[in-house]
C-alpha positions as CSV (number, residue, x, y, z in Angstrom):
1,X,0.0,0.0,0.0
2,X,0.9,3.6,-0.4
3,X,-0.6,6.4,1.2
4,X,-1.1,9.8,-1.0
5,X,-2.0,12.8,1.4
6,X,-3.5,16.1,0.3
7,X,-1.5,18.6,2.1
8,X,-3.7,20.1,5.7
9,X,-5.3,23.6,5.7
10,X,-3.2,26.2,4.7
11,X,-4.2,29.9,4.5
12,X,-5.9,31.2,1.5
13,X,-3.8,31.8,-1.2
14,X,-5.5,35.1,-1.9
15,X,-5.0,36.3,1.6
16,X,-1.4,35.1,1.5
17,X,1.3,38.1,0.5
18,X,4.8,35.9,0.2
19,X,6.2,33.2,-2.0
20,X,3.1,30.9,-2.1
21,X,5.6,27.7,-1.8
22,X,6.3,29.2,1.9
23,X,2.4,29.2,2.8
24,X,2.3,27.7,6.3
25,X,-0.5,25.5,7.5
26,X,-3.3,27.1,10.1
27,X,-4.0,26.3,13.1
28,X,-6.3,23.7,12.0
29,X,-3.6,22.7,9.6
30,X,-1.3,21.7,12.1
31,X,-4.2,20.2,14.2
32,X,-4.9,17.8,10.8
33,X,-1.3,17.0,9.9
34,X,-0.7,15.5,14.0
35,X,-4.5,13.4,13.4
36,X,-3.2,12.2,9.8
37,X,0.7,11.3,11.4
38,X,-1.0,9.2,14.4
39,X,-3.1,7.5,12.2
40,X,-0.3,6.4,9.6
41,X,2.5,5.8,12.2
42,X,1.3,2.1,12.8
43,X,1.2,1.2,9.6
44,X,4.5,3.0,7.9
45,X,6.3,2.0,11.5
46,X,5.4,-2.0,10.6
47,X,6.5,-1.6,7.2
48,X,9.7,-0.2,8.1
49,X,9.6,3.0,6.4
50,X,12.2,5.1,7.1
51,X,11.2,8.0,4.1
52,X,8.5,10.0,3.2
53,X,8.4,12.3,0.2
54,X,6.8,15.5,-0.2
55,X,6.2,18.5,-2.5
56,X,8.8,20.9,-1.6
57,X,6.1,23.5,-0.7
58,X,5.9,24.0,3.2
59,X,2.4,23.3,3.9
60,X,3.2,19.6,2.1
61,X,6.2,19.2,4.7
62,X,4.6,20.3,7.5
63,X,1.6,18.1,7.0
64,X,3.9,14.8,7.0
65,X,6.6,16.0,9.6
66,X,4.3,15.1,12.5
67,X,4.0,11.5,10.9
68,X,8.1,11.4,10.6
69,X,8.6,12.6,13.8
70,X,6.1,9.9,14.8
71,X,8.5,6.9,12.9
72,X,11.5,8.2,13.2
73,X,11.8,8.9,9.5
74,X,12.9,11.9,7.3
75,X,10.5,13.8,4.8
76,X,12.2,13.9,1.3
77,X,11.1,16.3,-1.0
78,X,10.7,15.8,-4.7
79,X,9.6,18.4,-7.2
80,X,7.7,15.9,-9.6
81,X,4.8,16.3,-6.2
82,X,5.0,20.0,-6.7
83,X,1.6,21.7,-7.3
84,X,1.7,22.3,-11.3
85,X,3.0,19.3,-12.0
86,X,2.0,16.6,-14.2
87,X,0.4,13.3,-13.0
88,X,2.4,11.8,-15.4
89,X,5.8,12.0,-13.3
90,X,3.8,11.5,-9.8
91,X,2.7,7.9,-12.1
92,X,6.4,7.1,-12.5
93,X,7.4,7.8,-8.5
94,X,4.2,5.2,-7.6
95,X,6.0,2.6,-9.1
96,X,9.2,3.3,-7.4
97,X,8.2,3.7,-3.8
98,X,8.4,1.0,-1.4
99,X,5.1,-0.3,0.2
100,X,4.0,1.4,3.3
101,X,5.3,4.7,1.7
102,X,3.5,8.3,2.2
103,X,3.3,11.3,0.0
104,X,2.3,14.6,0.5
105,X,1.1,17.2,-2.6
106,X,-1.5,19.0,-3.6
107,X,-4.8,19.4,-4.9
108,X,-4.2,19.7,-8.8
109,X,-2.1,16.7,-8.7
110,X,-3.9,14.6,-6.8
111,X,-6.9,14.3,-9.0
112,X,-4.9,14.3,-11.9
113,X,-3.2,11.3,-10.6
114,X,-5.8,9.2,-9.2
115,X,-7.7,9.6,-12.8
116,X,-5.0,8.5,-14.5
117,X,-4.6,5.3,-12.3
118,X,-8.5,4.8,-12.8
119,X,-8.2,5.1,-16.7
120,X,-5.1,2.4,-16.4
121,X,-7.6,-0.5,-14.2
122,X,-7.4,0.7,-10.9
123,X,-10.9,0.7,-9.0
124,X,-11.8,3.6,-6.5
125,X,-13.4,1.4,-3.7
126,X,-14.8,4.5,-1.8
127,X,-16.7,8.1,-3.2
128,X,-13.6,10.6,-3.7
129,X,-12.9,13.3,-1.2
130,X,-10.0,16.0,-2.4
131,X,-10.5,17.8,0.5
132,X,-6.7,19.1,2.5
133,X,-6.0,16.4,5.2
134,X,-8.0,13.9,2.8
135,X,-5.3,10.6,2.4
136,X,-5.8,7.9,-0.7
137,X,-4.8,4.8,0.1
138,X,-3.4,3.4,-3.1
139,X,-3.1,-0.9,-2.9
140,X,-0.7,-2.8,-5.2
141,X,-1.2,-6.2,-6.7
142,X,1.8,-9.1,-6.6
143,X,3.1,-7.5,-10.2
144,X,3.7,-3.6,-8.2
145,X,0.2,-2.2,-10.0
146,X,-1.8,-0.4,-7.8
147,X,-5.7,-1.8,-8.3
148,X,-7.8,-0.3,-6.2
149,X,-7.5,3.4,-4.8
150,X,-9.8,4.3,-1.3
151,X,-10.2,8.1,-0.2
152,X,-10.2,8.7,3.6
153,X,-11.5,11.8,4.4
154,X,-9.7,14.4,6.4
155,X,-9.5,13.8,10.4
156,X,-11.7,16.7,11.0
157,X,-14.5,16.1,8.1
158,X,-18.1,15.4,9.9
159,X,-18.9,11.7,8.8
């Protein structure tokens, strides 16, 4: 399995005056990216995952560093998760990762991604939720495809 996270609340771009690839998370943000590391830690820590890779944007680092803090691991970035980028290069890092593996971007890519894995076989097993904090867990046959694609929604949603 991998584990695909929409980065946690960040402040609106419009209301944000800096380099938009330093936008923090909010409070709420911060509150989301703890909920999503304590509920990935058990699984990444059995799988012995020592990485995690992110867009290189802040708000997709900070959303993962509670969960590395969590497993003792390291957040990697990697510009092909960068928001703006094509689906097509987030395809190729899937099939490199090691099970167990999370990644953080955003909410262009995302979509973009899990359509494309849908248009290639894979099954969405749950109703989609792009929402920030939302994570997809993406699970792999014997053969490394990933065949079916499940959307949790963020730790905060009302269910």
């Amino acid at each position: 399995m991998l584990y695909l996270v929409r980065h946690a609340k960040a402040g609106r771009r419009s209301a944000y005056t800096g380099d938009d690839r330093l936008r923090p998370l909010t409070g709420p943000g911060r509150r989301q990216a703890k909920a999503i590391g304590k509920r990935l830690a058990p699984a990444l820590k059995g799988a012995g995952v020592t990485t995690l890779y992110s867009s290189p944007f802040i708000r997709c680092i900070d959303t993962l560093q509670p969960l590395a803090d969590a497993i003792d691991a390291v957040v990697e970035t990697d510009d092909r998760l960068s928001e703006g980028e094509s689906y097509v290069a987030v395809l190729d890092m899937l099939w490199s990762l090691p099970d167990g593996t999370a990644f953080c971007s955003h909410g262009d890519v995302i979509p973009e991604t899990i359509g494309a894995l849908v248009r290639r076989g894979c099954k969405l097993v749950s109703h989609p939720d792009w929402r920030k904090g939302s994570v997809w867990v993406l699970q792999r046959n014997n053969h490394g495809e990933i065949v079916s694609a499940e959307s949790w929604p963020p730790p905060d949603a009302v269910q």
